[in-house]
Backbone bond lengths (Angstrom), bond angles and torsions (degrees), N, CA, C in turn:
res aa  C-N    CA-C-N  psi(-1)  N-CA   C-N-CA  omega(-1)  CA-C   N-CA-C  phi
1 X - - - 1.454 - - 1.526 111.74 -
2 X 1.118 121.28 -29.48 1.646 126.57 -175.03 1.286 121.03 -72.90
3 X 1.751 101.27 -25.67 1.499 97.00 175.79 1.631 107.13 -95.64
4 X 1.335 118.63 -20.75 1.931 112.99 163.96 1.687 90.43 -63.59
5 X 1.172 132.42 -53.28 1.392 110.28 -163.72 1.750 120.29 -63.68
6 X 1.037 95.01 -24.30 1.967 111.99 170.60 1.378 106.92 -76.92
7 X 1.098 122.69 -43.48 1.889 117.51 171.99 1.484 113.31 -38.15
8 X 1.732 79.44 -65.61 1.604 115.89 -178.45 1.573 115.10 -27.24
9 X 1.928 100.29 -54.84 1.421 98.59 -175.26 1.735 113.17 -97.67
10 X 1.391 112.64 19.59 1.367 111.71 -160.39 2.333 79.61 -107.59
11 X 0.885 103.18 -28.42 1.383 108.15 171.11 1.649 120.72 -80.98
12 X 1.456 106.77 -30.91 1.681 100.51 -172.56 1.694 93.71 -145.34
13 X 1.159 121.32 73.27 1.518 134.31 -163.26 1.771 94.55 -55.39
14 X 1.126 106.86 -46.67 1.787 117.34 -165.06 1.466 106.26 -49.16
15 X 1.579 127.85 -37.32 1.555 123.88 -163.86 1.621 88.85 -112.13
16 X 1.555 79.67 154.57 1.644 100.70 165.26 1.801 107.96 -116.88
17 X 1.760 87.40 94.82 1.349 111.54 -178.31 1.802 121.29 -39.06
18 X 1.706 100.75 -28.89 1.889 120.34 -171.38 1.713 102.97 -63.88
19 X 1.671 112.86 -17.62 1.443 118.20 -143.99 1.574 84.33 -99.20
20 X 1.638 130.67 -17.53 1.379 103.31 -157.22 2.118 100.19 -135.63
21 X 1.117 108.01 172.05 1.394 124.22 -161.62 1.331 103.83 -100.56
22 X 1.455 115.32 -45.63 1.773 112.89 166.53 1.163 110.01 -142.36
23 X 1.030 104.62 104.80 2.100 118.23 170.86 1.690 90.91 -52.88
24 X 1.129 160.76 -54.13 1.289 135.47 -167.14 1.455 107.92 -54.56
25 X 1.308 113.31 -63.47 1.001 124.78 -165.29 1.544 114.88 -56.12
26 X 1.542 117.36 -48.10 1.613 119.97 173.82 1.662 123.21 -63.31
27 X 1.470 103.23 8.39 1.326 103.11 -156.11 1.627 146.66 77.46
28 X 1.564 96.68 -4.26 1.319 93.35 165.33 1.802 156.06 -128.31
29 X 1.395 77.03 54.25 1.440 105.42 -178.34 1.669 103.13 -144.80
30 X 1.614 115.86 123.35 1.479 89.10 177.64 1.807 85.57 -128.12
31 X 1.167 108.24 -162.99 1.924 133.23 -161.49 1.299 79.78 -41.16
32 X 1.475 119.44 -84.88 1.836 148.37 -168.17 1.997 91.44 -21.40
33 X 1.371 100.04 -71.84 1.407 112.53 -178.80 1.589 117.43 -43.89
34 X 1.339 104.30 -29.96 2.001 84.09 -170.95 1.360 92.00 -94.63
35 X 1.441 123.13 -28.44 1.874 118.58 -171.90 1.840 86.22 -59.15
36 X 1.151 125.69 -55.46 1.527 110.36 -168.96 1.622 112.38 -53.07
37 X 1.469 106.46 -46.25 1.865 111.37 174.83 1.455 103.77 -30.70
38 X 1.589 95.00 -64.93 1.639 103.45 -153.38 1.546 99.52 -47.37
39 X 1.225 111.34 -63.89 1.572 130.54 177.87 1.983 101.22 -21.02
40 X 1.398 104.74 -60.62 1.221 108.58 -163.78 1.493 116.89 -82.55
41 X 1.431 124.26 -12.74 1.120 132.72 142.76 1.134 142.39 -55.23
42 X 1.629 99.39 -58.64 1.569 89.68 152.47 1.233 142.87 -71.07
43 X 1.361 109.27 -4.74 1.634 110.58 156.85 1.329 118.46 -72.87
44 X 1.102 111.16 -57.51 1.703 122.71 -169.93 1.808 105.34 -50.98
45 X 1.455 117.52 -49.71 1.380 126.60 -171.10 1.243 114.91 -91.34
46 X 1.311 116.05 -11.70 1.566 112.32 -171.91 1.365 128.02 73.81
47 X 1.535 117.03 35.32 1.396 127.35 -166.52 1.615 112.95 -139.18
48 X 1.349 86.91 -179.05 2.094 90.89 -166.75 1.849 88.02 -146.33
49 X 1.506 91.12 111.96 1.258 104.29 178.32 0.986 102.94 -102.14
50 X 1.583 126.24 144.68 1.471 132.47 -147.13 1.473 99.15 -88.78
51 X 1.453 139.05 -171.12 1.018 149.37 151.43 1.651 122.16 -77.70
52 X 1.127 116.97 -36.40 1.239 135.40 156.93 1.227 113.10 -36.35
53 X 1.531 125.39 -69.06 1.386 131.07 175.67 1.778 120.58 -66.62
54 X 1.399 112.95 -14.36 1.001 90.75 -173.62 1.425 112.49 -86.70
55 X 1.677 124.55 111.79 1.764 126.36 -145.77 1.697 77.11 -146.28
56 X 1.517 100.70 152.38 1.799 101.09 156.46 1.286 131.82 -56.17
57 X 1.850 105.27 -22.06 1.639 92.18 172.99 1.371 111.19 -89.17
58 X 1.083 135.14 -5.15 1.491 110.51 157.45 1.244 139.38 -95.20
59 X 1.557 118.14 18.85 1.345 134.86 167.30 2.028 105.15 -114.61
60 X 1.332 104.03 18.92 1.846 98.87 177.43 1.424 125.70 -64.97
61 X 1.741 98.66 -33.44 1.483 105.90 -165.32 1.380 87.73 -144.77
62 X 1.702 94.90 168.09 1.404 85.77 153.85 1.393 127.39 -113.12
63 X 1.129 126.02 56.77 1.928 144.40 154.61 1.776 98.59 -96.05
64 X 1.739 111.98 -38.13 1.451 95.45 176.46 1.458 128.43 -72.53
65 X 1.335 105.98 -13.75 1.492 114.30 -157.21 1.713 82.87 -102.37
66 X 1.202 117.07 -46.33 1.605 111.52 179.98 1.671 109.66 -49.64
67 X 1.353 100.98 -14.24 1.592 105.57 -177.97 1.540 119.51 -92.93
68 X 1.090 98.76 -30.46 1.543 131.03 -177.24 1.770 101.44 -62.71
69 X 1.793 102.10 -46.00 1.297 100.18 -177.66 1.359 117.97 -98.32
70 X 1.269 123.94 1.68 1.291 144.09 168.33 1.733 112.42 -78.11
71 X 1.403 129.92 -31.74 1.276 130.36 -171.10 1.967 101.47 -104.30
72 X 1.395 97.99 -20.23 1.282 86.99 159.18 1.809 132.84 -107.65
73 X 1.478 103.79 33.21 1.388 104.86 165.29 1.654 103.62 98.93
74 X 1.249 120.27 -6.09 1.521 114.57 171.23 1.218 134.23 -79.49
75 X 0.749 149.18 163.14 1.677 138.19 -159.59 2.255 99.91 -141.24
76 X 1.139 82.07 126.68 2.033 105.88 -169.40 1.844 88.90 -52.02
């Protein structure tokens, strides 16, 4: 979780991602923001997250996105 939460803030320095339940919803994650996630996920983990998955509920929190990178072969 520490290193999605370090992505997290290496992409949107201004929020403290630990404080909230759904970054879509609070405003701080928008379209621009998860295409960079994905980007930085799949670098960091070594994976190819589909197009399919990439939806607002799996960028809300980070337990979803830990899930997100968990069903595609990444390891926490």
């Amino acid at each position: 979780m520490n290193t999605v939460l370090k992505i997290l803030s290496e992409i949107r320095p201004e929020f403290d991602f630990s404080t909230s339940e759904d970054f879509i919803a609070d405003g701080m994650l928008d379209s621009l923001d998860v295409v960079t996630l994905v980007s930085a996920i799949d670098k960091h983990y070594r994976i190819s997250i589909a197009g399919t998955e990439i939806v607002p509920e799996n960028f809300s929190s980070t337990a979803m996105i830990a899930a997100l990178i968990h069903r595609n072969g990444g390891r926490l």
